[in-house]
N, C-alpha and C positions, 0 to 999 in steps of 0.2 A: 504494500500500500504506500502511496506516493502522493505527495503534494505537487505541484507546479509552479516554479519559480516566474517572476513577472517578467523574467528571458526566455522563457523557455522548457530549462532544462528544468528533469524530474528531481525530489530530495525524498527518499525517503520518511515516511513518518515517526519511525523506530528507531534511534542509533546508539550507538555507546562511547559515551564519554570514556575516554583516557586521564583523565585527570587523577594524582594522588594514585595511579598503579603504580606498583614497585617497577625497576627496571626487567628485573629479573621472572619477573610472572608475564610480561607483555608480551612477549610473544605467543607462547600458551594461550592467553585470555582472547588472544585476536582471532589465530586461528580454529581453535575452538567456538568462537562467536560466529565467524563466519560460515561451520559445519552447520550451526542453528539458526542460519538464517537471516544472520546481519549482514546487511549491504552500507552499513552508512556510522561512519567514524568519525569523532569531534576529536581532533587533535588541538595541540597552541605549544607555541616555542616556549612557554613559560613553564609546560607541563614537564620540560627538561627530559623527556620521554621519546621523541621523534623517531630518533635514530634504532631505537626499538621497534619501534612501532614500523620502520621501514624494512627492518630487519624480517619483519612477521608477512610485510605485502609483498616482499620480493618471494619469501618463500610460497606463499601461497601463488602468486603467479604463474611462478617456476615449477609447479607440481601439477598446475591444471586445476588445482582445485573454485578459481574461478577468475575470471579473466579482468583489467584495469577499469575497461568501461559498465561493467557490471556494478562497480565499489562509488561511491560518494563519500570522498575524502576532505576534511574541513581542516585548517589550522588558522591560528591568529596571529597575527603581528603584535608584539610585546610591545610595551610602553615608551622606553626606551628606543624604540627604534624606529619613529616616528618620520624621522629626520633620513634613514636610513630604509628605504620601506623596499627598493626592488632589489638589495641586498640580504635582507631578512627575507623576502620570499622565496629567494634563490640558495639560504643557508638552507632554508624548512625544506624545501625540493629536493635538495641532496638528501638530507639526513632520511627523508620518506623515502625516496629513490623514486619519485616522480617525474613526469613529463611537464605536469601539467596538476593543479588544486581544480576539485570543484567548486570551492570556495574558499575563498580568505577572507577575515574578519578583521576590523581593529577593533582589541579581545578592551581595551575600556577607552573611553575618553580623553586622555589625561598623556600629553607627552611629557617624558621624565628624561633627566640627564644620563645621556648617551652613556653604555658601558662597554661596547663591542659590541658589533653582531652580531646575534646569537647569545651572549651570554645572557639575558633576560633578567640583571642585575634592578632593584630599585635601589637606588641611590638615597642613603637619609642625609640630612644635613648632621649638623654637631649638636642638633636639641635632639634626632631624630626621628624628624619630618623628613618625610618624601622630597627631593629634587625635582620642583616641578619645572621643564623649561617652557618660557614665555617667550620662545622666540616661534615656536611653529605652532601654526593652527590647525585645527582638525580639516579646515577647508582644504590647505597645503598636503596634507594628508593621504586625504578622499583624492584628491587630483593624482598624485601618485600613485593609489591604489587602480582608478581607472586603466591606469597606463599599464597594469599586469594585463588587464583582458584586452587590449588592443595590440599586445606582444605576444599573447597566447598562452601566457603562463598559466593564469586563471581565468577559469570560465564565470564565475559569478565572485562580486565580492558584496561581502555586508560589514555590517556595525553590531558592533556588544556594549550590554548596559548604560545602554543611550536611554536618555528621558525622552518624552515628546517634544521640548524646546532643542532639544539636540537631534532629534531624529527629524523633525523640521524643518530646521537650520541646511540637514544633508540633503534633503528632497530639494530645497531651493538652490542651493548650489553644486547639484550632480550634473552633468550630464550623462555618468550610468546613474539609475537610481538602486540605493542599496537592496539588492533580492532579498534581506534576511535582518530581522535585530534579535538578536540573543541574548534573552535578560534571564533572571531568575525570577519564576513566578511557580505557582504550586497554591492547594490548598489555602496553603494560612499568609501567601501574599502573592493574588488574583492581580492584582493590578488590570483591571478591566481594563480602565480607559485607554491605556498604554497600548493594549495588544487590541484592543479596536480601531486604535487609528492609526497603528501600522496598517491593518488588514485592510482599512479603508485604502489606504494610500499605496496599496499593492504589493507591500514588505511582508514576507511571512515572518512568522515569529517561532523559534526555539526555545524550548524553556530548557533552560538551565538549569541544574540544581530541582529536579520534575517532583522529584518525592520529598523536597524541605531539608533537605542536606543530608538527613537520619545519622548514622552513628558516626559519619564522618566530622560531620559539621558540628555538632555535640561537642565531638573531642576539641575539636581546635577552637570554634566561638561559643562555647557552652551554650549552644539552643537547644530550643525545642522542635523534636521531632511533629509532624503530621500525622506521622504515621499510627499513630497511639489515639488520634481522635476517636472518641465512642460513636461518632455519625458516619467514619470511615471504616472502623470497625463492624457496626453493623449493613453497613452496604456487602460488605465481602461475605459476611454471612448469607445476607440474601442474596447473590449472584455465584459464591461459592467459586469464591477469590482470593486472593489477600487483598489485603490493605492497600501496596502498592501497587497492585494488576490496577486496581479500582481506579486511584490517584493518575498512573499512566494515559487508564481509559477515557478517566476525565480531560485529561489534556489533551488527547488528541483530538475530542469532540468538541471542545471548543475551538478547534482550527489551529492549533500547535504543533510544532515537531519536540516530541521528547527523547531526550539524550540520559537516559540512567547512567551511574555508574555502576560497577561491580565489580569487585575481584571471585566473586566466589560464582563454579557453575551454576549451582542451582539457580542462585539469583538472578545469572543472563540470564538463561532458560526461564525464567519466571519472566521476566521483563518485557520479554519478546513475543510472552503467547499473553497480548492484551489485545491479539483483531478478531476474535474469536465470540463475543460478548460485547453487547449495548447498555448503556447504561439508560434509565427511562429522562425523560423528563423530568421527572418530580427526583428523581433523584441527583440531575443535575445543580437541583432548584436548593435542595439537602445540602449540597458542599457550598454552592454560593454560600448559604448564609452562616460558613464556619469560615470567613475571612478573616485575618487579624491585622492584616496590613504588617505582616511579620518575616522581616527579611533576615534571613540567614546566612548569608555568604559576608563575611565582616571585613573585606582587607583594610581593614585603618587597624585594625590589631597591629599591623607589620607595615605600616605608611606611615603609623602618628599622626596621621589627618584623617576624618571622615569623609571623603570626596561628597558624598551622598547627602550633607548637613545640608 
């Protein structure tokens, strides 16, 4: 099952985020993902993972088990390298072992003092804070990002945890307009407006972070999981689910692509069998109103600023 890009090309509705995979399980987790029927992987230079993860689609290539054009392969441009944009897509392309990104992202807003390309460093000051540089604009950016799909490198590019003033801003001054915004939404932060006026304005939307971060995100920003809601709890009972088939299933029906994570098989394998099952109306109607406007993904733990204030 597949969405269509406002270019074109097809994305996957299902994929699996890499993020926070050890180096050493990536390979295993990819090709085994793709035996189960994943086509569509969210990679980012930040994930410090690539060159695994290249390691995993050469092999699979190479053995037949399924061919480059079959895969929707996603990575992000880091902070830092803003300044640096057709360099960093061409570090990300070696380390994958690609031809060619189905998409590339600028993975946040915010250019930060240059560290090398590729090294995916944030630079703090001496209190810190994040090195934010004020010399390049996200316009300056986006302009350079266009310039991969007119060289071939990349077929589609988007934006990540862009606001509506931000995601705006790109539509007025594109001339590609962003195929994709990839925020964090789920359950306990919906953020409606956001992902309806991408949809209006023909950007699909990714959620990031689909099931509320669950044990990952606990650990590192001390949240709360979704997945524990008793209104989500008993949907899975009635459709004879878990909790996150449920959460998945909600995302996709509201016009989403979700990216779980997982290191563990069972959980791909759970992840993946969410098109098999509808969830109703009234039980749509059920999760809306367990919103909290509750973000979980925290980087100002490790910035010292909240970009998001």
């Amino acid at each position: 099952m597949a969405i269509t890009l406002n270019n074109g090309f097809k994305m996957p509705v299902v994929g699996l985020g890499v993020w926070r995979m050890d180096k050493k399980d990536v390979k295993d987790l990819i090709l085994n993902s793709i035996k189960m029927g994943y086509r569509h992987f969210d990679c980012a230079a930040d994930y410090q993972n690539e060159a695994e993860v290249g390691e995993a689609l050469a092999d699979a290539f190479q053995t037949g088990l399924v061919k480059r054009e079959d895969l929707f392969i996603t990575t992000k441009l880091w902070n830092s390298d803003h300044g640096h944009v057709l360099e960093a897509c061409k570090d990300s392309l070696k380390k994958l072992r690609l031809d060619y990104l189905d998409l590339y992202l600028v993975h946040f807003p915010v250019a930060t003092k240059h560290t090398g390309v590729g090294t995916t460093a944030s630079a703090l000051d001496e209190d810190g804070v994040l090195e934010i540089d004020t010399t390049i604009s996200l316009e300056t950016t986006w302009h350079a990002m266009e310039d991969l799909v007119s060289t071939g490198l990349v077929r589609s590019i988007g934006i990540s945890n862009y606001d509506i003033f931000l995601t705006r801003d790109c539509l007025a001054y594109s001339k590609i307009k962003p195929a994709v915004n990839q925020i964090e939404t789920h359950p306990y932060f919906q953020r409606d407006s956001l992902v309806k006026f991408c949809l209006k304005h023909g950007i699909s939307v990714t959620a990031h972070t689909p099931l509320g971060g669950a044990a990952a995100n606990t650990e590192w920003f001390g949240t709360v999981s979704c997945l524990d809601d008793p209104v989500l709890k008993g949907l899975a009972e009635k459709h004879k689910k878990t909790a996150a088939q449920i959460v998945l299933r909600w995302g996709i029906q509201r016009n989403t692509v979700v990216i779980p994570k997982s290191s563990k098989l069972d959980r791909l394998k759970e992840n993946f069998q969410v098109l098999d099952f509808e969830l109703k109306e009234e039980d749509m109607q059920h999760i809306k109103a367990i919103d909290r406007k509750y973000r979980t993904n925290q980087p100002a733990k490790f910035w010292g600023v909240d970009l998001y204030a």
